[in-house]
VEXDRENZA-503828 format. One line per 3 residues: number of its first residue (from 1); for each residue x, z, y of N, C-alpha, C. Coordinates in steps of 0.02 Angstrom, whole numbers, plus 50000, padded with zeros to 5 digits. Example, Ala and Ser with C-alpha at 12.3 -4.5 7.8 and 13.67 -1.06 7.14 Angstrom:
2
1	50660:50390:49716:50615:50390:49775:50660:50390:49835 | 50642:50354:49888:50684:50357:49947:50645:50394:50002
% end
This chain:
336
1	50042:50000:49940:50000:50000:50000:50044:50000:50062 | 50037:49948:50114:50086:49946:50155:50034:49968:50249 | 50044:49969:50263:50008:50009:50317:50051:50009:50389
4	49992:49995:50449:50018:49994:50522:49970:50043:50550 | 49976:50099:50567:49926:50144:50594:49963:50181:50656 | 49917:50172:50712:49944:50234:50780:49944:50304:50750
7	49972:50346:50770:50007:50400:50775:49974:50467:50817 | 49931:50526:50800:49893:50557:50818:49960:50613:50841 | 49975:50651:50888:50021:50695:50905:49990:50758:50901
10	50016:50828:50890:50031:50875:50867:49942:50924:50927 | 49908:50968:50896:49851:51006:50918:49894:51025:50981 | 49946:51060:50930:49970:51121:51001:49988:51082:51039
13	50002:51027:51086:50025:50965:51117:49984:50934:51130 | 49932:50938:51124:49890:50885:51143:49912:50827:51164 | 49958:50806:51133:50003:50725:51141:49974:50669:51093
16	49971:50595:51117:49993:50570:51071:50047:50514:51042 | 50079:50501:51001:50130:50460:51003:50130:50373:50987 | 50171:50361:51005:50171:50279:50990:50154:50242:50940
19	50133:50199:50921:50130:50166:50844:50190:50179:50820 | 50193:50142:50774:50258:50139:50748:50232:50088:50681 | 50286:50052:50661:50284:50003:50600:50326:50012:50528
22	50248:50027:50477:50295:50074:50433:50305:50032:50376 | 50302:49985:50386:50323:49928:50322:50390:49931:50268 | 50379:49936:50219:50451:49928:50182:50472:49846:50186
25	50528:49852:50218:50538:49772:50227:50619:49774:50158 | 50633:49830:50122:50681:49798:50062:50657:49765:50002 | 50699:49717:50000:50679:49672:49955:50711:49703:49873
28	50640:49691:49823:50683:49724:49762:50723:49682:49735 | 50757:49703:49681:50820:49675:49652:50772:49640:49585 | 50774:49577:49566:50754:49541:49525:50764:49546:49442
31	50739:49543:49419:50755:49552:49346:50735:49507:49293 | 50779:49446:49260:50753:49386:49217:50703:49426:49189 | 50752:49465:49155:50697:49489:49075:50626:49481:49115
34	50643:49526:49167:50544:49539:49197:50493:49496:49238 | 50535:49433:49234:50514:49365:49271:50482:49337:49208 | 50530:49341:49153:50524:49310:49098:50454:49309:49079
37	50423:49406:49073:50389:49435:49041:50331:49397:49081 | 50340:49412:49144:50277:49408:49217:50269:49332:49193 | 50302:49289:49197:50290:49213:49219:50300:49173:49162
40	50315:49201:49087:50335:49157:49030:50375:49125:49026 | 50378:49090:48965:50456:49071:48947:50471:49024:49002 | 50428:48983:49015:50446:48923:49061:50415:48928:49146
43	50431:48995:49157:50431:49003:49225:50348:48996:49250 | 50307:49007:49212:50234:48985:49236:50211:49062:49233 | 50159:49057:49298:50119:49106:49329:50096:49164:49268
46	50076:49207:49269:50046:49254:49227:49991:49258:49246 | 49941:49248:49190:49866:49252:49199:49853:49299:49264 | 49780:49257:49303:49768:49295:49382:49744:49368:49339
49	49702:49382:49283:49679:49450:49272:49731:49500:49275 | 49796:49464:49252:49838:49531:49249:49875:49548:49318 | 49850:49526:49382:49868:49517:49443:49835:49556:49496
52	49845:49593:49539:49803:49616:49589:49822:49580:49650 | 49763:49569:49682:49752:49515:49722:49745:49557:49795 | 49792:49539:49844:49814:49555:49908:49770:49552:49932
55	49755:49593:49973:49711:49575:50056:49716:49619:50101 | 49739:49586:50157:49728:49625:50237:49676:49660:50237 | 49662:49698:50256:49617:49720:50284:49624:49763:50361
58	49591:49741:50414:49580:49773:50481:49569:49858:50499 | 49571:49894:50542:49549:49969:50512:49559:49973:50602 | 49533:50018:50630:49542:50071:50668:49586:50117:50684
61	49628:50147:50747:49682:50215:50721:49627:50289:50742 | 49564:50280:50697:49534:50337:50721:49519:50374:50618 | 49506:50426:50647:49486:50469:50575:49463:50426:50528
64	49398:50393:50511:49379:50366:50469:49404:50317:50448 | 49436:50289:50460:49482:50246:50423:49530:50269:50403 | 49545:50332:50377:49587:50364:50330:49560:50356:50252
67	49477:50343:50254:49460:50363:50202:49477:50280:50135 | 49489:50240:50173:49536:50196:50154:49589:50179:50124 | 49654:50235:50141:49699:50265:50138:49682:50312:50069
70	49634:50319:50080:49628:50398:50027:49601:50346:49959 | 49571:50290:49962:49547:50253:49904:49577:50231:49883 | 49653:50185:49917:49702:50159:49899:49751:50214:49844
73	49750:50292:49886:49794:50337:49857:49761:50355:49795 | 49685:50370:49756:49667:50383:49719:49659:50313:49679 | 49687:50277:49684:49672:50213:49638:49620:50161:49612
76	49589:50167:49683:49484:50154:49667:49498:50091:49691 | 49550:50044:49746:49547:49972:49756:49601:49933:49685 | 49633:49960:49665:49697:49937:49589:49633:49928:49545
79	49613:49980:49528:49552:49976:49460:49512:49932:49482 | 49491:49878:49528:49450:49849:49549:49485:49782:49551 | 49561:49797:49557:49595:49724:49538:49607:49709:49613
82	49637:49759:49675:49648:49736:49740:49704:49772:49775 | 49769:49744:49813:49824:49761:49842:49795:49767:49901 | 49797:49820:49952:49767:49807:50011:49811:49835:50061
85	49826:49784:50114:49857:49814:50168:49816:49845:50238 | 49829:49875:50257:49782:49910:50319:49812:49876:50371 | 49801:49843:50444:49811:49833:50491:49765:49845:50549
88	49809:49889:50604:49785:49937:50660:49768:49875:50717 | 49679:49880:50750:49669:49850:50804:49625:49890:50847 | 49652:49898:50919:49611:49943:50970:49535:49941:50930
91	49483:49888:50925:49418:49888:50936:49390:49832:50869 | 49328:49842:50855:49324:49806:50819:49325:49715:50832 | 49290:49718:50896:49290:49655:50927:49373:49612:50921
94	49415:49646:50920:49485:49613:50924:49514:49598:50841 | 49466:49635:50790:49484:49623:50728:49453:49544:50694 | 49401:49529:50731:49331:49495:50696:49387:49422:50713
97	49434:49395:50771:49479:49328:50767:49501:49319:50709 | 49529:49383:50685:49583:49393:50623:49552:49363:50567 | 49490:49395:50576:49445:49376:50510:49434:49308:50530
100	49403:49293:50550:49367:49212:50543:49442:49186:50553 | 49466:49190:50568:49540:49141:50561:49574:49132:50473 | 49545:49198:50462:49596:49200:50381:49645:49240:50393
103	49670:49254:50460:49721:49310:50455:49734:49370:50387 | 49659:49412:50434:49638:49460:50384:49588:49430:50318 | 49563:49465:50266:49511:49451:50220:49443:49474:50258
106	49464:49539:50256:49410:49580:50272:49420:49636:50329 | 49370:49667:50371:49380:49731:50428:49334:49774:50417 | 49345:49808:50470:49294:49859:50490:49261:49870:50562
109	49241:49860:50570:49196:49837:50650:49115:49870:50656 | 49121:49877:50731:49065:49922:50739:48974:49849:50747 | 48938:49873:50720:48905:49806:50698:48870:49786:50784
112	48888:49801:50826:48867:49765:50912:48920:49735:50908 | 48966:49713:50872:49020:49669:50905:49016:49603:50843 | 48984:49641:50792:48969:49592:50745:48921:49509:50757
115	48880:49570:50800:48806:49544:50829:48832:49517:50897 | 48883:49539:50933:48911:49457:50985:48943:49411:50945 | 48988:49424:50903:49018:49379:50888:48979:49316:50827
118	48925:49330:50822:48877:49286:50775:48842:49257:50828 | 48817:49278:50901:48798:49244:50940:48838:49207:50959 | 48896:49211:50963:48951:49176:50998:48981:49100:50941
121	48959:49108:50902:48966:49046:50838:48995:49066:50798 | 49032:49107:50799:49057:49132:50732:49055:49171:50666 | 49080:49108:50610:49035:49139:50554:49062:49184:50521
124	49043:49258:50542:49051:49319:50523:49010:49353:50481 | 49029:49368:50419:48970:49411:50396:48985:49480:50368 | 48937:49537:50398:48924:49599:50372:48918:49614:50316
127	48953:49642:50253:48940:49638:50190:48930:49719:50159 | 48946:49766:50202:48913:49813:50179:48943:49877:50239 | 48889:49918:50209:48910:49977:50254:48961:50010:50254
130	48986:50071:50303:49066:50117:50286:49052:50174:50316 | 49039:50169:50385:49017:50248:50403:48965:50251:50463 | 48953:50309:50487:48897:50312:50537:48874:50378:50560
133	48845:50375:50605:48835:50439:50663:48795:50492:50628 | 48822:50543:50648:48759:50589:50618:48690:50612:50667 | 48644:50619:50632:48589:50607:50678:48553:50655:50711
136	48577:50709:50676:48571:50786:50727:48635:50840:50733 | 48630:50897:50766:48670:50925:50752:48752:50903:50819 | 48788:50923:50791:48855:50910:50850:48870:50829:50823
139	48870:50775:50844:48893:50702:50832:48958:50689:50841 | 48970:50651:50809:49060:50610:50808:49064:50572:50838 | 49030:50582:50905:49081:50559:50961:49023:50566:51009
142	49047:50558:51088:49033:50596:51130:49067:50562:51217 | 49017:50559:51258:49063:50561:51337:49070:50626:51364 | 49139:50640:51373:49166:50714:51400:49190:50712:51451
145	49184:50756:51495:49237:50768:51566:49242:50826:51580 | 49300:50845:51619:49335:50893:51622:49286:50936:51656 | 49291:51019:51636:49259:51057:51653:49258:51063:51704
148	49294:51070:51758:49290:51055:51840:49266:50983:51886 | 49241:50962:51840:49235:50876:51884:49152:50887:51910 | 49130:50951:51903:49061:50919:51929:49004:50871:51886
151	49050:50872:51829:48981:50822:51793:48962:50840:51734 | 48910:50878:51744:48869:50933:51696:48801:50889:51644 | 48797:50831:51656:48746:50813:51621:48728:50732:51638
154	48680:50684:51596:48705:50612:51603:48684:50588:51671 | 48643:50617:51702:48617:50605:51795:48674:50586:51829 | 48750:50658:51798:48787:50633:51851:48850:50596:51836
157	48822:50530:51785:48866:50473:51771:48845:50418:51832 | 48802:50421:51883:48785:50362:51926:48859:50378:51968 | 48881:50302:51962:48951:50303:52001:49000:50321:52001
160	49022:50346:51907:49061:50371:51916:49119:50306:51865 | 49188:50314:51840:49206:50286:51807:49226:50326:51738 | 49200:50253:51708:49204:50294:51621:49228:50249:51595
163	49267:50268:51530:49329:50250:51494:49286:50230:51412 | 49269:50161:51402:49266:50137:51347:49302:50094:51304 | 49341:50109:51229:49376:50069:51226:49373:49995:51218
166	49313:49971:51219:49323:49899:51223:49269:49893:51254 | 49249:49851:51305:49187:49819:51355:49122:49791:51313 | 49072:49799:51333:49024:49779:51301:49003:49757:51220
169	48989:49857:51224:48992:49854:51139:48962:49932:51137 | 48958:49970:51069:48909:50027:51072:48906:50063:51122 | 48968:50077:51143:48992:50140:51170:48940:50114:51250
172	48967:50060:51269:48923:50055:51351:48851:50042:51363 | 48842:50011:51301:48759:50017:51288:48729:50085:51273 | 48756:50111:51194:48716:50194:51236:48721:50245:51298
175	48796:50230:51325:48786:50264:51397:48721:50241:51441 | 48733:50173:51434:48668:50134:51500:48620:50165:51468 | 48586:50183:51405:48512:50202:51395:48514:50282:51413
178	48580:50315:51402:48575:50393:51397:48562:50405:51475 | 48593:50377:51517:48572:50376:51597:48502:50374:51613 | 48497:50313:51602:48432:50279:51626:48370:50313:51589
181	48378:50361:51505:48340:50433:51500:48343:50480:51567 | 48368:50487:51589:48401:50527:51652:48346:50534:51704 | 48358:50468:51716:48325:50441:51773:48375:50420:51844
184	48430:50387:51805:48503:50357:51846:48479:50289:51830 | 48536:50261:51846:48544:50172:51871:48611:50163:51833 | 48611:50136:51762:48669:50120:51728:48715:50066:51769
187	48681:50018:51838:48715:49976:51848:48768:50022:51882 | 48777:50053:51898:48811:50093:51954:48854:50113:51914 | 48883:50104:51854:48947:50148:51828:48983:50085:51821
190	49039:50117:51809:49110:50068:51826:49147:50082:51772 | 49142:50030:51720:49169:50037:51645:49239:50013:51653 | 49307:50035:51612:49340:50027:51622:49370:50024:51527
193	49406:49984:51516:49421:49983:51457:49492:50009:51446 | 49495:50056:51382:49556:50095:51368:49554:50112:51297 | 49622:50109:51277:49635:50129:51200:49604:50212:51193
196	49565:50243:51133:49554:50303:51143:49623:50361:51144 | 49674:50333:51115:49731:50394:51107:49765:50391:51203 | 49747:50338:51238:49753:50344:51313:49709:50386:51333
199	49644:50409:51331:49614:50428:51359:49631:50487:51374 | 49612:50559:51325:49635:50626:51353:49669:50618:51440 | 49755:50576:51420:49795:50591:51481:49771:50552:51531
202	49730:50490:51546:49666:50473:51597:49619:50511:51648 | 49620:50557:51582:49541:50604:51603:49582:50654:51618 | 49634:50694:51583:49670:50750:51636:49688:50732:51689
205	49695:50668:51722:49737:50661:51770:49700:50629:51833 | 49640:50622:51816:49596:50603:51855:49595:50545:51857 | 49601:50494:51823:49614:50425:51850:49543:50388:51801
208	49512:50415:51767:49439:50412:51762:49403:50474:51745 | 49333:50477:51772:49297:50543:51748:49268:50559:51709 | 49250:50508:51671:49223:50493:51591:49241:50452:51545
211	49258:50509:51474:49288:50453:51416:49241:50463:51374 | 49233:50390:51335:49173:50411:51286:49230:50381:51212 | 49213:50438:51175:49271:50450:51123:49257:50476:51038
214	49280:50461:50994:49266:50481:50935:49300:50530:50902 | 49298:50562:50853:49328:50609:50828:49417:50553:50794 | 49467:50608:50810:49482:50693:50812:49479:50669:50912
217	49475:50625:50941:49492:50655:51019:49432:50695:51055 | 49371:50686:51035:49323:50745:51047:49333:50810:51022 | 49388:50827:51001:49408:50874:50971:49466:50895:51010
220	49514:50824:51016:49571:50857:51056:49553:50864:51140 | 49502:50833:51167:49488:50841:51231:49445:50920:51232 | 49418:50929:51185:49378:51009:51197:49437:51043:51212
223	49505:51035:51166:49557:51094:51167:49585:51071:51221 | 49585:51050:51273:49630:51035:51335:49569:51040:51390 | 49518:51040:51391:49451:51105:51447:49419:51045:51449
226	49396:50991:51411:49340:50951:51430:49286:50981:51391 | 49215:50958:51419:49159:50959:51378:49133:50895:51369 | 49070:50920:51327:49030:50865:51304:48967:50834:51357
229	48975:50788:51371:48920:50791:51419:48847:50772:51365 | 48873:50714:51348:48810:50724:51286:48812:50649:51228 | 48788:50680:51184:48795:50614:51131:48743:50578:51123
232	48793:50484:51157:48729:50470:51184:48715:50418:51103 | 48745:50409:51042:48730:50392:50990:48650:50421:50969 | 48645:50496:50959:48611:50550:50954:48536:50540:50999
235	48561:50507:51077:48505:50512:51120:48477:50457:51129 | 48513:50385:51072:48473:50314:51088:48478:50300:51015 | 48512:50304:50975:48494:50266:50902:48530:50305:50843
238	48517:50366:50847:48530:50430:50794:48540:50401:50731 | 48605:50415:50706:48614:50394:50625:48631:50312:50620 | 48652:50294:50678:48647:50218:50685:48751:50205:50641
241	48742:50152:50621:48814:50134:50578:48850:50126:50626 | 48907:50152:50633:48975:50161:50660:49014:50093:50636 | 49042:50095:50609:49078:50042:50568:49029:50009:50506
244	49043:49934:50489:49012:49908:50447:49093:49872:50402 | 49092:49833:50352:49140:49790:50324:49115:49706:50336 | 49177:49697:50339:49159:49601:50368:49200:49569:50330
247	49157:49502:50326:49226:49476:50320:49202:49399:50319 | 49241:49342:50327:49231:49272:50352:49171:49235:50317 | 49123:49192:50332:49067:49163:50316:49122:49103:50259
250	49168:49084:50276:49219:49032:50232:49230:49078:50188 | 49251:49138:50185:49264:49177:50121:49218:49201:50067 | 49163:49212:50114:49100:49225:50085:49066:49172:50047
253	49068:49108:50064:49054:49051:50020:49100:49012:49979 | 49168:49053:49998:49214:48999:49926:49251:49035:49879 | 49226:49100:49875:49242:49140:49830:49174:49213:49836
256	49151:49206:49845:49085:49258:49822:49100:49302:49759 | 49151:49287:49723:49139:49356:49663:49212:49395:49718 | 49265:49350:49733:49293:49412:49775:49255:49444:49820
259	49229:49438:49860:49187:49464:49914:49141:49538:49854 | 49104:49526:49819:49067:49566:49785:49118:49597:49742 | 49194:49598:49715:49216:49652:49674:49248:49698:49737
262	49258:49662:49800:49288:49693:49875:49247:49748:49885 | 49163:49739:49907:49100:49772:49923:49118:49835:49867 | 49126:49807:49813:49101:49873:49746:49151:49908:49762
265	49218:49899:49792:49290:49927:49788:49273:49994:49843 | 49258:49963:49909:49232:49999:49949:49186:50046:49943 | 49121:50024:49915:49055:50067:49914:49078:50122:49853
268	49144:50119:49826:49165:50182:49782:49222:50217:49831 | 49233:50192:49865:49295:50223:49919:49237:50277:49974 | 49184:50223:49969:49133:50281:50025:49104:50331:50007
271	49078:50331:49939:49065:50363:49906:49102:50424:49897 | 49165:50414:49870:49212:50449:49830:49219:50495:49901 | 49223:50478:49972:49257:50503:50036:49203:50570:50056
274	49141:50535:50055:49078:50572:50056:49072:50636:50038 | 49084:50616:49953:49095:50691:49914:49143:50703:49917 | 49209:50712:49954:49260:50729:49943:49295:50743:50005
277	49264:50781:50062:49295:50789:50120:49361:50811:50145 | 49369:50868:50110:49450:50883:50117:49497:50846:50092 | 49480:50798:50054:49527:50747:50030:49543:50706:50100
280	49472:50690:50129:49498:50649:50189:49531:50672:50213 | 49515:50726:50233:49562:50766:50304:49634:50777:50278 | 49646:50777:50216:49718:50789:50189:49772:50716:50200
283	49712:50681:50185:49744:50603:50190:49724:50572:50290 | 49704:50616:50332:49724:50611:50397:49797:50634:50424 | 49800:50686:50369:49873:50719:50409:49932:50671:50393
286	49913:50625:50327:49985:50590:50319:49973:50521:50351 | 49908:50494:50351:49880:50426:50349:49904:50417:50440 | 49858:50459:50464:49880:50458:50572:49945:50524:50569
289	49966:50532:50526:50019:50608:50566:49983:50639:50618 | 49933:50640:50588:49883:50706:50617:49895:50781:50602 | 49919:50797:50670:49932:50887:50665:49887:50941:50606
292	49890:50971:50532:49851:50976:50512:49796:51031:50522 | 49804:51056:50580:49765:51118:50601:49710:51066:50648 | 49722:51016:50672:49681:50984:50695:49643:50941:50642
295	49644:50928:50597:49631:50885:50528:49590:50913:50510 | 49591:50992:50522:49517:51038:50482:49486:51047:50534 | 49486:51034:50586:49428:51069:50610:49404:50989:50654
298	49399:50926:50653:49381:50887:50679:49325:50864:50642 | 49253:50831:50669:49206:50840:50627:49212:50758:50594 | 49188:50737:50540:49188:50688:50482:49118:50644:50511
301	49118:50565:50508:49079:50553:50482:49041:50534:50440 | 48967:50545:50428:48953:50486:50355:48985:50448:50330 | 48992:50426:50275:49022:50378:50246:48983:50354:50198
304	48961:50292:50192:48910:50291:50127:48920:50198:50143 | 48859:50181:50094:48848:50073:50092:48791:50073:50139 | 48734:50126:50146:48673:50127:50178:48684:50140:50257
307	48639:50085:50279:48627:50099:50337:48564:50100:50352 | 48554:50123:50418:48489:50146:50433:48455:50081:50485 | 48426:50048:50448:48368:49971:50501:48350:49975:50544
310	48318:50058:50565:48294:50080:50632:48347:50075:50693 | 48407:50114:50664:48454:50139:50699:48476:50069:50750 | 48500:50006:50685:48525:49955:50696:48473:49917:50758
313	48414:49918:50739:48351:49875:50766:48361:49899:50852 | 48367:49972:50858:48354:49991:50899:48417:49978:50956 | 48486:49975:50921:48560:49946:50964:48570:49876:50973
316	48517:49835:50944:48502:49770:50943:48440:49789:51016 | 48385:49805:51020:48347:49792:51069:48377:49825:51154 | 48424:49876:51110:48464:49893:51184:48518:49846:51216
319	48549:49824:51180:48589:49778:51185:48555:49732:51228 | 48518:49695:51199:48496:49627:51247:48436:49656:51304 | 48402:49729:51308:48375:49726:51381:48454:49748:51438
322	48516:49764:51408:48568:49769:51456:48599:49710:51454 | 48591:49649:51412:48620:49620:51440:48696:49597:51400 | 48691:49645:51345:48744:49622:51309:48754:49571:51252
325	48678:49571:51233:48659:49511:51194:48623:49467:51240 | 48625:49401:51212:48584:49349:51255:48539:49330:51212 | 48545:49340:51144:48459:49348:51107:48450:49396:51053
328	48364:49377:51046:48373:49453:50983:48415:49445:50920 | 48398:49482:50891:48443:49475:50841:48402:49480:50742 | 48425:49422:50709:48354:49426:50660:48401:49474:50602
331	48358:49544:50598:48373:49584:50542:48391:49574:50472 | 48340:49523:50481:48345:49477:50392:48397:49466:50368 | 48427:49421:50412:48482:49409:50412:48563:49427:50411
334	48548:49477:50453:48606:49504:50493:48621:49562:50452 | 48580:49611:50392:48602:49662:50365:48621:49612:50294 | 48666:49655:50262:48686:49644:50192:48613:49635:50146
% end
């Protein structure tokens, strides 16, 4: 398993550090006998069954995409017959080129970026679920600002600037509805796009007054004096899917049993993550070099294949009265 993931820095520090590229680039030392064995007497391929079959895959540098990490480490993508590499992109929107290009096989993307980029012509398809909001209770993720800024609740987001990591996509659509519950004017905020491990030192430093952020940094911004102003997942489409799996409409039609042993590989990785929480969080501390006192106490989300139609229906009809879609969007279609 070869892996590119940003770098979560230490609780007590509230830092965080640079990527870094952790590739083994040595080449092994060759062996006839074992060429022999692999490729036969006359140098020819070894049956594809006895082969595990590579694929990129896209990921996030936030918590849940550890649980990836943790499927690869327990052996649930090998038994399925799959080599998988992880590669780190700010947003999902910047993963979905990769895919339809062939770069990557497959990603993980939040399904509003799915839903531009299928408006936009490209044949992307959603093939199953990975994780998602919880629908009561404290949520995994959140717009916070610093306890002194004066901004106690979503009224007083009119005019202010807030920190989303990628432009027109969940995060600015449920702010515009959590406002405009309010009884504010979503046009009046001033979105600004930023990686989430930038944010914290943004928001300490004043240079925006709202970050809207996912776990562990709703976690690390509580421990450095921010609050929650409110979760606006929770206050427009509760339980709605966070991340979905994608992967190219060309891949999806010229090999369909890969695509479906991929899906099964996963929906046992979500599974397995689900019931098995401290596993994640064990496989955060090595997966992001996540401080591990921060690893236990950051909250998890769902992880499962199911998503919720309402949830989706409802980030689809917000979407296009703001403006981020230019049409509706047909359900039929668009879910697995």
């Amino acid at each position: 398993m070869r892996t590119k993931m940003c770098v979560l820095g230490a609780i007590a520090a509230l830092t965080l550090v640079a990527c870094g590229d952790a590739d083994d680039t040595t080449e092994p030392e060759t062996d006839p006998a074992a060429d022999t064995a692999a490729n036969g007497e006359n140098g020819e391929e070894a049956p594809e069954s006895d082969e595990l079959t590579e694929i990129m895959m896209g990921v996030l540098p936030i918590g849940p995409s550890a649980a990836l990490q943790l499927g690869v480490d327990e052996g649930i993508f090998e038994e399925h017959g799959f080599d998988v590499t992880l590669e780190s992109g700010q947003g999902g929107a910047a993963l979905l080129p990769a895919v339809v290009s062939g770069q990557m096989e497959f990603a993980i993307s939040n399904p509003l970026s799915i839903m531009l980029a299928r408006g936009e012509g490209l044949d992307v398809r959603m093939v199953t679920g990975y994780s998602h909001a919880l629908p009561d209770g404290v949520d995994i993720n959140s717009i916070m600002a610093m306890s002194d800024s004066g901004i106690s609740g979503p009224a007083d987001l009119e005019g202010k600037t807030v920190a989303v990591n990628t432009l027109r996509t969940m995060g600015e659509v449920s702010i515009n509805e959590t406002l405009a519950q309010a009884g504010g004017d979503p046009s009046t905020i001033q979105y600004v796009e930023m990686g989430f491990p930038d944010m914290p030192a943004a928001l300490e430093s004043g240079n925006i007054d709202v970050a809207w952020v996912p776990e562990p940094f709703q976690t690390i911004l509580q421990g450095a004096g921010a609050e929650i102003i409110a979760h606006t997942y929770q206050d427009t489409m509760p339980g709605v899917a966070t991340m979905s799996v994608i992967t190219s409409g060309e891949l999806m039609d010229s090999d369909p049993e890969l695509v479906e042993r991929f899906v099964a590989a996963v929906d046992e990785v979500t599974e397995f993550s689900q019931n098995n929480p401290d596993r994640v969080r064990e496989t955060m501390v090595t997966f992001l070099e996540m401080d591990e006192e921060l690893a236990q106490v950051v909250l998890l989300e769902g992880f499962g294949a199911e998503m919720d139609r309402d949830a989706m229906q409802a980030l689809a009809d917000l979407s296009l009265e703001y403006g981020v879609l230019s049409a509706p969007v047909d359900m039929d279609s668009f879910m697995p």
